[in-house]
PDB file of N, CA, C, O and CB in Angstrom:
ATOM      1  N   UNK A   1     106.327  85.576 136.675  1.00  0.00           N
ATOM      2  CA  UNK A   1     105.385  86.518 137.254  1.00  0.00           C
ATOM      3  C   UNK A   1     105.513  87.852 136.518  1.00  0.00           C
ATOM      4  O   UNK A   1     106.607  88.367 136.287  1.00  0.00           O
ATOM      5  CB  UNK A   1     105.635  86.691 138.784  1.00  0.00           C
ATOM      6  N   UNK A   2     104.640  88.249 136.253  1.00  0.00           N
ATOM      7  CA  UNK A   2     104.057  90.331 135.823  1.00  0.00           C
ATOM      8  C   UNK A   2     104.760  90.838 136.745  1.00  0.00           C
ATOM      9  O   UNK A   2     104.766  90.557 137.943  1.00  0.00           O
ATOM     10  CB  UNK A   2     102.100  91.103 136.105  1.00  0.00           C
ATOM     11  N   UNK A   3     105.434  91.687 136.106  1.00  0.00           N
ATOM     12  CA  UNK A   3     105.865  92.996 136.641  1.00  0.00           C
ATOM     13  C   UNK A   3     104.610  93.688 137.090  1.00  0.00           C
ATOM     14  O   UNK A   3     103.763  93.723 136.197  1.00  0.00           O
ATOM     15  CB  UNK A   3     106.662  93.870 135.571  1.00  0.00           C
ATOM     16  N   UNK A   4     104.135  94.427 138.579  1.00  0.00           N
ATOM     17  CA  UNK A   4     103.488  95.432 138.643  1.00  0.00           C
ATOM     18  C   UNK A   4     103.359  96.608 137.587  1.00  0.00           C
ATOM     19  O   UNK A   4     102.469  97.405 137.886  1.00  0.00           O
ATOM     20  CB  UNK A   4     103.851  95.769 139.619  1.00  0.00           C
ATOM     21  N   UNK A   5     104.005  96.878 136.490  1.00  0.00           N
ATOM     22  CA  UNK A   5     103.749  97.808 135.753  1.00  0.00           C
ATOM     23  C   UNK A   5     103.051  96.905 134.883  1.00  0.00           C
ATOM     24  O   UNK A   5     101.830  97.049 134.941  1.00  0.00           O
ATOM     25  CB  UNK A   5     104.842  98.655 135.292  1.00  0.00           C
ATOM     26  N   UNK A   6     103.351  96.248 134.299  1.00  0.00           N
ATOM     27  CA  UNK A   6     102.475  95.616 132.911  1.00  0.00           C
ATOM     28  C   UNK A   6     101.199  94.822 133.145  1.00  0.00           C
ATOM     29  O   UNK A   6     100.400  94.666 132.222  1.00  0.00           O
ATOM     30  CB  UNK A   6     103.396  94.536 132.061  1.00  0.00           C
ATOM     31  N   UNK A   7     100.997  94.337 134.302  1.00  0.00           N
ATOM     32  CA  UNK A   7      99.549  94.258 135.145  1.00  0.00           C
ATOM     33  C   UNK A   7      99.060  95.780 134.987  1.00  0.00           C
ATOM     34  O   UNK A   7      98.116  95.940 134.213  1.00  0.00           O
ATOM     35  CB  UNK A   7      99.732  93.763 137.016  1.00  0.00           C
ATOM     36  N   UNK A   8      99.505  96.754 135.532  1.00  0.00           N
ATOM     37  CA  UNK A   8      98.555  98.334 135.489  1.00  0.00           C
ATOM     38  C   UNK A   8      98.536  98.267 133.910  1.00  0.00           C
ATOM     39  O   UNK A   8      97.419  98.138 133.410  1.00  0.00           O
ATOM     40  CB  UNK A   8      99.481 100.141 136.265  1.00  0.00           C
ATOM     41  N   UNK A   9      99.388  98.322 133.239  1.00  0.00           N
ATOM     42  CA  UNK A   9      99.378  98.680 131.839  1.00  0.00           C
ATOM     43  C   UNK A   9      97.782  97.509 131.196  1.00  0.00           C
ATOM     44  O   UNK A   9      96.960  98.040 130.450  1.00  0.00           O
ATOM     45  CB  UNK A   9     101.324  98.218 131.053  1.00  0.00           C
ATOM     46  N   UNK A  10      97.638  96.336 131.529  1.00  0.00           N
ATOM     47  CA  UNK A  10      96.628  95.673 131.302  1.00  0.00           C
ATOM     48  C   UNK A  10      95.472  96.395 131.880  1.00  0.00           C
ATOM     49  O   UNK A  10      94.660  97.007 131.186  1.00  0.00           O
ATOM     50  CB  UNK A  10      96.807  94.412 131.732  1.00  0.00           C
ATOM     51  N   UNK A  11      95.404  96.285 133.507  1.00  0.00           N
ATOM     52  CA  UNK A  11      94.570  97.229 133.910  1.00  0.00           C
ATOM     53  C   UNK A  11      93.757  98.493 133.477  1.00  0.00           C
ATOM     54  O   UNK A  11      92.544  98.616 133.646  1.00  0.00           O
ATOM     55  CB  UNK A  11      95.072  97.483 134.540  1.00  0.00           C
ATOM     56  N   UNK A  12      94.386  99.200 133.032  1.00  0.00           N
ATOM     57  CA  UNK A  12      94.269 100.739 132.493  1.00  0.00           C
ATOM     58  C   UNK A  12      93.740 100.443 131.286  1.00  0.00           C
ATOM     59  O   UNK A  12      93.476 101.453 130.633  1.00  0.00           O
ATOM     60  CB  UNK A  12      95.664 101.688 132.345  1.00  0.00           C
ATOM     61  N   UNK A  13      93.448  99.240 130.668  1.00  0.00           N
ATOM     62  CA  UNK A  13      93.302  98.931 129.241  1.00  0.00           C
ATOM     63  C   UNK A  13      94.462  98.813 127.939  1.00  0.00           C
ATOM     64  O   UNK A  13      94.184  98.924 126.745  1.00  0.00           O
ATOM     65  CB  UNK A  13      92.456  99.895 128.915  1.00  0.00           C
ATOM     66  N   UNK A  14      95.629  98.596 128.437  1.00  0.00           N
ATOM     67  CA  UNK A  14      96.813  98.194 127.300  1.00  0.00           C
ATOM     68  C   UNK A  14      96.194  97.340 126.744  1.00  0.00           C
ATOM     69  O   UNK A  14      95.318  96.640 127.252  1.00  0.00           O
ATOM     70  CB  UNK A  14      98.256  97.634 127.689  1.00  0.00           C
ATOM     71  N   UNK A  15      96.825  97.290 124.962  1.00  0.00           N
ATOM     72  CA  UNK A  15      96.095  96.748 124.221  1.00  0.00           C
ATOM     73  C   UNK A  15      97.122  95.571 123.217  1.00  0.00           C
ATOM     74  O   UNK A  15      96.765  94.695 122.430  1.00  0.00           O
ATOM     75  CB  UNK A  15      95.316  97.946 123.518  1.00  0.00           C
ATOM     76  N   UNK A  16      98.175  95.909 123.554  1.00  0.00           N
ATOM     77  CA  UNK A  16      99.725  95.292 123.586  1.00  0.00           C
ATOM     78  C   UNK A  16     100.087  94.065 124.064  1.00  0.00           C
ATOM     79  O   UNK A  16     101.205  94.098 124.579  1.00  0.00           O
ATOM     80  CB  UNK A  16     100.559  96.030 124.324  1.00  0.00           C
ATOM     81  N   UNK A  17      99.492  92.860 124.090  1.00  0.00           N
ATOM     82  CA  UNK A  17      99.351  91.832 124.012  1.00  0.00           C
ATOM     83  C   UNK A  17      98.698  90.498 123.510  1.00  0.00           C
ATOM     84  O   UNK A  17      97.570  90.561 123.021  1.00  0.00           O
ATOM     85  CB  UNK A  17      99.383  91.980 124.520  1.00  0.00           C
ATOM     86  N   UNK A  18      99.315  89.354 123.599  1.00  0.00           N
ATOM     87  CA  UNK A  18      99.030  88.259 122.984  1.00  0.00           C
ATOM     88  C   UNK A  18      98.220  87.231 124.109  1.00  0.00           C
ATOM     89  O   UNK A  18      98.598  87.526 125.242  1.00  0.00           O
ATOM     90  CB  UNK A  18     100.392  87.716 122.373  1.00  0.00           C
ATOM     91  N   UNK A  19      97.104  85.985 124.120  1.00  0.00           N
ATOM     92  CA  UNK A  19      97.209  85.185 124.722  1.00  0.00           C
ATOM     93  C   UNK A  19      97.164  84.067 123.680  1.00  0.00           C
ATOM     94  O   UNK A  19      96.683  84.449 122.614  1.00  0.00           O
ATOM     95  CB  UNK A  19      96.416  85.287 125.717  1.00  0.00           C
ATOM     96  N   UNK A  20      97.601  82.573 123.717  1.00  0.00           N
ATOM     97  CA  UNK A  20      97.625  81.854 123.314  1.00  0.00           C
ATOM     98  C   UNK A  20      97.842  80.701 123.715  1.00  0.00           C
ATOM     99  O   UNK A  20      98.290  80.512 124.846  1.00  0.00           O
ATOM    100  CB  UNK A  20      97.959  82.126 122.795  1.00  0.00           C
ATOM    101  N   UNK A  21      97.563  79.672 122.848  1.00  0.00           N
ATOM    102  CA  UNK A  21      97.746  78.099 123.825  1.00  0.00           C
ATOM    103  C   UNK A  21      99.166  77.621 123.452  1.00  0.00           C
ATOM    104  O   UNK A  21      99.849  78.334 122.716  1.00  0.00           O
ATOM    105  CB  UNK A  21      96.468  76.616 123.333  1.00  0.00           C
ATOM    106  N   UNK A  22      99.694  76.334 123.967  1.00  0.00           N
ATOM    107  CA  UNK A  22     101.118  76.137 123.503  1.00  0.00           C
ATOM    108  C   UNK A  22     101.297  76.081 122.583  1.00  0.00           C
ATOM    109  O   UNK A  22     102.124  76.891 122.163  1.00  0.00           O
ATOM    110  CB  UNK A  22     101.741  75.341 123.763  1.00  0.00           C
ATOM    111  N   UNK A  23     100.634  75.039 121.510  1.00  0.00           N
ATOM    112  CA  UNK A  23     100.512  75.035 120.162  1.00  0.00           C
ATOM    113  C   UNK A  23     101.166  75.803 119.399  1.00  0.00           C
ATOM    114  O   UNK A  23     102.003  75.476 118.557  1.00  0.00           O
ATOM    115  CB  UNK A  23      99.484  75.185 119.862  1.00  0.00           C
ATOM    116  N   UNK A  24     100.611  77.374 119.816  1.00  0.00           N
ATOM    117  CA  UNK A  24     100.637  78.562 118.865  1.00  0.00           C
ATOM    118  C   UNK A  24     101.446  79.587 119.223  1.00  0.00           C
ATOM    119  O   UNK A  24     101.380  80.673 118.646  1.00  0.00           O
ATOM    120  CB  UNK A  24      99.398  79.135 118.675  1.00  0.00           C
ATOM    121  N   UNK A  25     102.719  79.223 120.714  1.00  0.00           N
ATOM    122  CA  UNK A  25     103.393  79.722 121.018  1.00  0.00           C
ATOM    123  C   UNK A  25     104.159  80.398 120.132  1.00  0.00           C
ATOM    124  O   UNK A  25     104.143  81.629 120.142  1.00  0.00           O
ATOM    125  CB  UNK A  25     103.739  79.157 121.628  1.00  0.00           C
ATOM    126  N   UNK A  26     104.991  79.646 119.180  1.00  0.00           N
ATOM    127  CA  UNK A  26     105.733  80.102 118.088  1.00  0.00           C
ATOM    128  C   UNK A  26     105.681  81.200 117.331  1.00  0.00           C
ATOM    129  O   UNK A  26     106.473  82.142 117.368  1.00  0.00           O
ATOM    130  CB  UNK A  26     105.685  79.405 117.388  1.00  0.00           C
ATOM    131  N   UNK A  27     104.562  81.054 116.508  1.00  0.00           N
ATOM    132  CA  UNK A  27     103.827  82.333 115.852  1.00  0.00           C
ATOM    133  C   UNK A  27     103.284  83.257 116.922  1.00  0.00           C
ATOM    134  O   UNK A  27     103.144  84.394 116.470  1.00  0.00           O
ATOM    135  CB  UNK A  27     102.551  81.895 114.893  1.00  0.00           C
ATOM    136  N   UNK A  28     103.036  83.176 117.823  1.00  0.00           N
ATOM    137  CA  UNK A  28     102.716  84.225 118.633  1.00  0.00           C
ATOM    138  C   UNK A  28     103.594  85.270 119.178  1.00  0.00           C
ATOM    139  O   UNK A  28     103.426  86.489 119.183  1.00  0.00           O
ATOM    140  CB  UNK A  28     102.219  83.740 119.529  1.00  0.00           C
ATOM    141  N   UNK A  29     104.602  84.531 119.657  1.00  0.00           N
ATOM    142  CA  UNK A  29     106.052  84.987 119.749  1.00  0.00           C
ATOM    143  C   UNK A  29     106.625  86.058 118.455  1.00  0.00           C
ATOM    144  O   UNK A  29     107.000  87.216 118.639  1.00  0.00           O
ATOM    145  CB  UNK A  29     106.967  83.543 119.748  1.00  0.00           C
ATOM    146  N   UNK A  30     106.585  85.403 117.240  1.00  0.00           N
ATOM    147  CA  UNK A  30     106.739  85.963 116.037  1.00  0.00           C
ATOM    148  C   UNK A  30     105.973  87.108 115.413  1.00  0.00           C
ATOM    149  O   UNK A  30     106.340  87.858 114.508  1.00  0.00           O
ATOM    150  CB  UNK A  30     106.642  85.069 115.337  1.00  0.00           C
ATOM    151  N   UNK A  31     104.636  87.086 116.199  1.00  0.00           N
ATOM    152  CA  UNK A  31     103.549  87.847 115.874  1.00  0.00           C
ATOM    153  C   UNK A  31     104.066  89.441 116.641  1.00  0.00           C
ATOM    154  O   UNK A  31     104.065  90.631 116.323  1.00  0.00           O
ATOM    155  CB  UNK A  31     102.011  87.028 116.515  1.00  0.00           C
ATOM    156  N   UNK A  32     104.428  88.704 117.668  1.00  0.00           N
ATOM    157  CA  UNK A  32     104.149  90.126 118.533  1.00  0.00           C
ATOM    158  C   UNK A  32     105.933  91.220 118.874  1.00  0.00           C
ATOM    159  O   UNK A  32     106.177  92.342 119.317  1.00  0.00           O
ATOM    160  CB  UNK A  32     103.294  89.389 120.496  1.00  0.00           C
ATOM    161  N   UNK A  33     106.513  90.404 118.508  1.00  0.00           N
ATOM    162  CA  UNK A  33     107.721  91.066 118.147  1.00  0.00           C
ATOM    163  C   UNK A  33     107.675  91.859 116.717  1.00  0.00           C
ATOM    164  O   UNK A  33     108.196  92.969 116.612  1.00  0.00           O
ATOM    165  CB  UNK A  33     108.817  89.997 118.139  1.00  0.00           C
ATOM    166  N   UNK A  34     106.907  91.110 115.446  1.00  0.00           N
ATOM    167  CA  UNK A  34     106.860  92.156 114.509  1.00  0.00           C
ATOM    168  C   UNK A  34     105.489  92.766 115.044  1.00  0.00           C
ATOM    169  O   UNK A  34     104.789  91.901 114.518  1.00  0.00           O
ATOM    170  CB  UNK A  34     106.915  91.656 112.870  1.00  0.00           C
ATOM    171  N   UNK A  35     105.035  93.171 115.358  1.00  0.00           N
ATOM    172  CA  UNK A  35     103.820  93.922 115.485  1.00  0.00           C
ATOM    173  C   UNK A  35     104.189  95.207 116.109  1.00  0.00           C
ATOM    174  O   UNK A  35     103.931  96.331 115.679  1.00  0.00           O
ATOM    175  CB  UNK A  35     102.753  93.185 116.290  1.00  0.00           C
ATOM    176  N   UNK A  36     105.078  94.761 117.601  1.00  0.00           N
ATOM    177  CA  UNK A  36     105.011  95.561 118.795  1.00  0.00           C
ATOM    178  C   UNK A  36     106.465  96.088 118.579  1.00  0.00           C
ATOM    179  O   UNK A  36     106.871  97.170 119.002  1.00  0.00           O
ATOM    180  CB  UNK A  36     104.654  94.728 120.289  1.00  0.00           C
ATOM    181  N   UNK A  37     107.174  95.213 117.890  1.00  0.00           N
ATOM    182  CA  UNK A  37     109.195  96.148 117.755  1.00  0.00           C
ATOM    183  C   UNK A  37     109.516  95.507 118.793  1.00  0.00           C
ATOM    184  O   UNK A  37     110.723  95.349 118.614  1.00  0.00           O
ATOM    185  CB  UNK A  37     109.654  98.274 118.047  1.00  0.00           C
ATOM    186  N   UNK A  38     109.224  94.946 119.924  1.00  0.00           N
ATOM    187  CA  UNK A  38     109.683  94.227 121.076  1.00  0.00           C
ATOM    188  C   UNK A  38     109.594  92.671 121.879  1.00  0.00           C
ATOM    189  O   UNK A  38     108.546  92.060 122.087  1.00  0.00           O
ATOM    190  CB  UNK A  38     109.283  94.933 121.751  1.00  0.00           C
ATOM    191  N   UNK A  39     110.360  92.422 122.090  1.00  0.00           N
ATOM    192  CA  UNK A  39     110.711  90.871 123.044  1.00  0.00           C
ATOM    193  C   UNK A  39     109.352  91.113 123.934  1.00  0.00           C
ATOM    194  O   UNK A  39     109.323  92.161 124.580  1.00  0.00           O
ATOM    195  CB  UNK A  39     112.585  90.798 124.284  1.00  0.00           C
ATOM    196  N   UNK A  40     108.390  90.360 124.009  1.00  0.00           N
ATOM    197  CA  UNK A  40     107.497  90.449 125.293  1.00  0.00           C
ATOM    198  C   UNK A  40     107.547  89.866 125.980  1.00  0.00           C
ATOM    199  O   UNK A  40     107.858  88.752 125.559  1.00  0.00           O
ATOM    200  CB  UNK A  40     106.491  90.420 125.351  1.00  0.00           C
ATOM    201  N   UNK A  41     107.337  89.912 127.602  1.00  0.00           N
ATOM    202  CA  UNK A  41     107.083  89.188 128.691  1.00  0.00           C
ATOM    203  C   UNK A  41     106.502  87.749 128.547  1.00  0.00           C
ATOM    204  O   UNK A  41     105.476  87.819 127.871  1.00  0.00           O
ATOM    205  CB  UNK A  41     106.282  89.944 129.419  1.00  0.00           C
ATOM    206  N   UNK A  42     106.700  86.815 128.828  1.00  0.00           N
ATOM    207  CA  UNK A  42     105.877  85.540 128.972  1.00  0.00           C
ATOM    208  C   UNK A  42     105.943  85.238 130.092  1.00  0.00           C
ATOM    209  O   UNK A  42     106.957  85.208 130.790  1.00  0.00           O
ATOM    210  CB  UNK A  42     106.181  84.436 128.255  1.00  0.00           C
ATOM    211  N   UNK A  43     104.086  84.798 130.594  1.00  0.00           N
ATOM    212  CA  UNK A  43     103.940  84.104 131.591  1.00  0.00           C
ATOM    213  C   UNK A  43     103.039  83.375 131.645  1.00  0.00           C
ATOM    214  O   UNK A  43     102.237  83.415 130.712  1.00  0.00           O
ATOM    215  CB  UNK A  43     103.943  84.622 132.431  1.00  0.00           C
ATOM    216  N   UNK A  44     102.868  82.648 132.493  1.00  0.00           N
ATOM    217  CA  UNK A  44     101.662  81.345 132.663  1.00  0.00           C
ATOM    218  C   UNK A  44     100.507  82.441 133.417  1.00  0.00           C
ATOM    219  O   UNK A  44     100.487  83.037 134.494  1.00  0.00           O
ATOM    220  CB  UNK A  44     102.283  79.597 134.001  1.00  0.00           C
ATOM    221  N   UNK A  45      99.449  82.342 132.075  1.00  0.00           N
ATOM    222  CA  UNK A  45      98.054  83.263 132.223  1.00  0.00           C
ATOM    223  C   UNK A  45      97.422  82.774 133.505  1.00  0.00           C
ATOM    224  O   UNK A  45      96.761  83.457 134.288  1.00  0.00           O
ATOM    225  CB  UNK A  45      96.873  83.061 130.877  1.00  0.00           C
ATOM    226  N   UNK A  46      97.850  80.936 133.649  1.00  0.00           N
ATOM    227  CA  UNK A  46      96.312  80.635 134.845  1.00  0.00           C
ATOM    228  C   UNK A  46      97.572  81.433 136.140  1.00  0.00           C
ATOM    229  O   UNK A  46      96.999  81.973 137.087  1.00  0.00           O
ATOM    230  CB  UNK A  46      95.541  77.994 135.318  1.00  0.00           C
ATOM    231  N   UNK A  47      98.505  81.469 136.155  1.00  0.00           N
ATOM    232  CA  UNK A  47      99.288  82.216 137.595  1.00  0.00           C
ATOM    233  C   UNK A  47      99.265  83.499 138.277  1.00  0.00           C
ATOM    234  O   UNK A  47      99.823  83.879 139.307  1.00  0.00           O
ATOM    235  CB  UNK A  47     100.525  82.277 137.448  1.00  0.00           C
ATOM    236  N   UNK A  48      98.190  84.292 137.145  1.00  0.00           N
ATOM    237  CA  UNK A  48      98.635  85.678 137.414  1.00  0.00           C
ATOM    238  C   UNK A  48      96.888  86.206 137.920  1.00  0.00           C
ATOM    239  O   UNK A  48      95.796  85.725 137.618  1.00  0.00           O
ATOM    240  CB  UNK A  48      99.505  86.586 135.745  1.00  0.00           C
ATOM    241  N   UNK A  49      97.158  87.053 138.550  1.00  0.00           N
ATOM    242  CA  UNK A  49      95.956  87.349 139.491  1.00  0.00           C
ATOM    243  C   UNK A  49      96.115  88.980 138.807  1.00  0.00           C
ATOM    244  O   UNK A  49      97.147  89.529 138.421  1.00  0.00           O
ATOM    245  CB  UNK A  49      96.200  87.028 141.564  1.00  0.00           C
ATOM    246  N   UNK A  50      94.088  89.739 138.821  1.00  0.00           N
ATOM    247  CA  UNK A  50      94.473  91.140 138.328  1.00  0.00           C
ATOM    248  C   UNK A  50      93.092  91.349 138.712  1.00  0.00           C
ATOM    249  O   UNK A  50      92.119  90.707 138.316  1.00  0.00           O
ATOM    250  CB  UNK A  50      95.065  91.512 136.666  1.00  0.00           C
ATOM    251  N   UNK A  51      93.117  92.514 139.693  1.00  0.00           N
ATOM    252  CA  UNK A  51      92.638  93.373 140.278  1.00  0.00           C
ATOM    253  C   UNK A  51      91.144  93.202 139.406  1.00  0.00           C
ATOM    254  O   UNK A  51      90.137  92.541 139.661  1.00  0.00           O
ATOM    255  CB  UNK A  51      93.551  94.707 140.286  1.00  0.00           C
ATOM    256  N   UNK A  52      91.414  93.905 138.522  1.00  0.00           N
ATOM    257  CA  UNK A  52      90.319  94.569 137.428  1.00  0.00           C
ATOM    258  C   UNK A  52      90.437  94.601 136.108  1.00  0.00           C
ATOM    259  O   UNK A  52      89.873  95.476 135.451  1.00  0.00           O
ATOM    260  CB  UNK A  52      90.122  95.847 137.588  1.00  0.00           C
ATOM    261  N   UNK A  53      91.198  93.637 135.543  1.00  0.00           N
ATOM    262  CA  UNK A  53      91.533  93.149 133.958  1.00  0.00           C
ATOM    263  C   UNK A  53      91.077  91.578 134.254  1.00  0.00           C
ATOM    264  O   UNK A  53      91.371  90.794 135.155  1.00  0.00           O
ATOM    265  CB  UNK A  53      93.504  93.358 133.334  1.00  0.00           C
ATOM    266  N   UNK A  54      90.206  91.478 133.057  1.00  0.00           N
ATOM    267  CA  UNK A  54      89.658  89.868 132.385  1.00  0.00           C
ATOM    268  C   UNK A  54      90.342  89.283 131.640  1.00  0.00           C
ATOM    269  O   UNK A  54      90.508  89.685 130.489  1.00  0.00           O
ATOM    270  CB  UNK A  54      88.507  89.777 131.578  1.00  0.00           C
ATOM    271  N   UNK A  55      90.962  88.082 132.156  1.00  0.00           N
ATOM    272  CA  UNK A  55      91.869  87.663 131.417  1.00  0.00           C
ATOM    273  C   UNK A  55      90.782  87.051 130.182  1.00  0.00           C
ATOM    274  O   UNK A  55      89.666  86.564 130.359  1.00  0.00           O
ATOM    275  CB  UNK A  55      92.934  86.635 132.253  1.00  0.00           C
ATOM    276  N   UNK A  56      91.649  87.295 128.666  1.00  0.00           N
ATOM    277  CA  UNK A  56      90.988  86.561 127.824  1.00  0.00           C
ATOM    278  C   UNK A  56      90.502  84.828 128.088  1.00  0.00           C
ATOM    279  O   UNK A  56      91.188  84.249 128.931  1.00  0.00           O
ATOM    280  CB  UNK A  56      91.839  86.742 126.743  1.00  0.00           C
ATOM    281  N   UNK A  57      89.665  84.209 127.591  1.00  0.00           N
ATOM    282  CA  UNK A  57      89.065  83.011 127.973  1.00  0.00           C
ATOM    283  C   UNK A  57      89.641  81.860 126.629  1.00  0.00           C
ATOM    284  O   UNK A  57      89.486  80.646 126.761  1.00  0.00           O
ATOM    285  CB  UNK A  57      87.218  83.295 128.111  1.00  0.00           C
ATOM    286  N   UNK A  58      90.250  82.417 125.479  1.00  0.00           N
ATOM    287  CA  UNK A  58      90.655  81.947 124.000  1.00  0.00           C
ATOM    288  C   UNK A  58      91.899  82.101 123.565  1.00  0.00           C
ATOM    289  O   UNK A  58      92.517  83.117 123.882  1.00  0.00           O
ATOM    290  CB  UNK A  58      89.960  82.567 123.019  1.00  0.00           C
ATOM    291  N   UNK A  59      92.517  81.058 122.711  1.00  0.00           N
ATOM    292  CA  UNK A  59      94.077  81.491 122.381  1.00  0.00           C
ATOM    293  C   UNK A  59      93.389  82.267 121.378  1.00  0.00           C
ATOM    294  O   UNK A  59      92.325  81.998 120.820  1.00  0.00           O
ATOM    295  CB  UNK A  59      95.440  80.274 121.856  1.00  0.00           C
ATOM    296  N   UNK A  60      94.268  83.434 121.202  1.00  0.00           N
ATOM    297  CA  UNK A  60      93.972  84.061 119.393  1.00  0.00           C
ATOM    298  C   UNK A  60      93.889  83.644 118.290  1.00  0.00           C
ATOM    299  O   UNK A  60      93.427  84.234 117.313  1.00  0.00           O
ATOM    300  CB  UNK A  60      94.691  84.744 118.860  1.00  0.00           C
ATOM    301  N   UNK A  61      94.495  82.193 118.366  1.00  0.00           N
ATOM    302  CA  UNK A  61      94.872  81.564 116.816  1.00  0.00           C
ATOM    303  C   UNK A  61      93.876  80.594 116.834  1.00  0.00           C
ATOM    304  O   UNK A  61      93.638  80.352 115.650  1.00  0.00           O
ATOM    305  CB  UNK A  61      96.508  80.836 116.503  1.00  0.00           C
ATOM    306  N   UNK A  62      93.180  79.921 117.535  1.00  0.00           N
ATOM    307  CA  UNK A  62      92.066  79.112 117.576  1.00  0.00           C
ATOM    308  C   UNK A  62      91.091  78.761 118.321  1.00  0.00           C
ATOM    309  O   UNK A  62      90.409  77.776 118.036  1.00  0.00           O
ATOM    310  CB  UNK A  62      92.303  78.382 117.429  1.00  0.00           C
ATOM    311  N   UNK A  63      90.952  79.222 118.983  1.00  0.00           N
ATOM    312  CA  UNK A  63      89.849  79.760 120.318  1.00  0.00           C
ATOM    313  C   UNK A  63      90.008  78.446 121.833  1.00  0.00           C
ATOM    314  O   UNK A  63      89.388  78.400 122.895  1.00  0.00           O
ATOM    315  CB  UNK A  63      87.639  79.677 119.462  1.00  0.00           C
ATOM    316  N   UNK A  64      90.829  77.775 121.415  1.00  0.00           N
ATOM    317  CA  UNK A  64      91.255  76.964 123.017  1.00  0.00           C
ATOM    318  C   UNK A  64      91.582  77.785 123.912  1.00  0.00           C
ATOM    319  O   UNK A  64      92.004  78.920 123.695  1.00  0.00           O
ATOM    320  CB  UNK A  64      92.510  75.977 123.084  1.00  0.00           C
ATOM    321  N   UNK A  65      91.388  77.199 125.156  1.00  0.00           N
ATOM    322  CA  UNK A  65      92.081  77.688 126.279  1.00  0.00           C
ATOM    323  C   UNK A  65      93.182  78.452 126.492  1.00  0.00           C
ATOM    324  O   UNK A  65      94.004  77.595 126.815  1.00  0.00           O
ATOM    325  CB  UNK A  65      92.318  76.919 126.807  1.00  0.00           C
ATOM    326  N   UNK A  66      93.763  79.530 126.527  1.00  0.00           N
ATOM    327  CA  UNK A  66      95.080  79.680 126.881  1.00  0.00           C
ATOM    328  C   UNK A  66      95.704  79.334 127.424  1.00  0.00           C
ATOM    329  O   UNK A  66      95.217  78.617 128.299  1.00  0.00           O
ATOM    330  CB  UNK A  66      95.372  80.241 127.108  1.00  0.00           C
ATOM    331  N   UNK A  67      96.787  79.433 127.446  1.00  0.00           N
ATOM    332  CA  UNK A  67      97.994  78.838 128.247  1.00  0.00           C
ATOM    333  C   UNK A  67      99.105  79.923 129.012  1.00  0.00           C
ATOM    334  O   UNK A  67      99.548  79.825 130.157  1.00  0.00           O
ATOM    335  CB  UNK A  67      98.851  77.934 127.139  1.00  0.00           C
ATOM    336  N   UNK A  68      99.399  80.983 127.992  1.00  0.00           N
ATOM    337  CA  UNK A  68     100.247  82.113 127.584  1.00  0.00           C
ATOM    338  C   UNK A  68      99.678  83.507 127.507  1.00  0.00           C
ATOM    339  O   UNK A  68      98.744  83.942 126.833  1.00  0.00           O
ATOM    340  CB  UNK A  68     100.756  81.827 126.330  1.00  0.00           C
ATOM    341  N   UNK A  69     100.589  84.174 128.488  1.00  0.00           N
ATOM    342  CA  UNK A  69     100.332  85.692 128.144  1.00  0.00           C
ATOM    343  C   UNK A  69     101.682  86.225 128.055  1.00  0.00           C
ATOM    344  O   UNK A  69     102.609  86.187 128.864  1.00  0.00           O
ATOM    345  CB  UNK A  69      99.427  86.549 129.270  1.00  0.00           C
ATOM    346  N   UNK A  70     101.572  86.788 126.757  1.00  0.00           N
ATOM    347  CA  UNK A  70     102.570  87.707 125.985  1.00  0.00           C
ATOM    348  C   UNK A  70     102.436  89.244 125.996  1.00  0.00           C
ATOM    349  O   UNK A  70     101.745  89.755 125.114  1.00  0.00           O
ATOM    350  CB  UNK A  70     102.511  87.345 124.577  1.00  0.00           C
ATOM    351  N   UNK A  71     103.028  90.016 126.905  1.00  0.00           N
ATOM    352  CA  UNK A  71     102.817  91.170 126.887  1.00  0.00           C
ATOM    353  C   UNK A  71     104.013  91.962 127.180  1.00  0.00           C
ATOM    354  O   UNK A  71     103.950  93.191 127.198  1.00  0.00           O
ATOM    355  CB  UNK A  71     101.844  91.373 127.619  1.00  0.00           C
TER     356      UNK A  71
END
């Protein structure tokens, strides 16, 4: 589960995250540690409920379903 802060941080428009399908877990993981300097959160995208943020509908690396949110 999201921390209440990184849900607002989505909310508010943070721009600091990954979604992706399992597949592309790996590199995504890899992606966003060199990108961001940091370990990100993982959670199961269909679990998480948000006020007023759209969860993306596409992994980044090939437009399937997500699975993963990296933030």
């Amino acid at each position: 589960m999201l921390s209440a802060e990184k849900k607002q941080y989505l909310e508010e428009g943070g721009q600091n995250f990954i979604v992706c399908d399992e597949e592309h877990m790996e590199i995504a993981l890899d992606e966003f540690v060199d990108e961001f300097e940091e370990a990100p959160d993982v959670v199961l995208l269909e679990q998480e409920v948000f006020d007023s943020w759209n969860k993306p509908v596409s992994c980044r690396y090939c437009g399937q379903k997500p699975k993963y949110l990296l933030v």
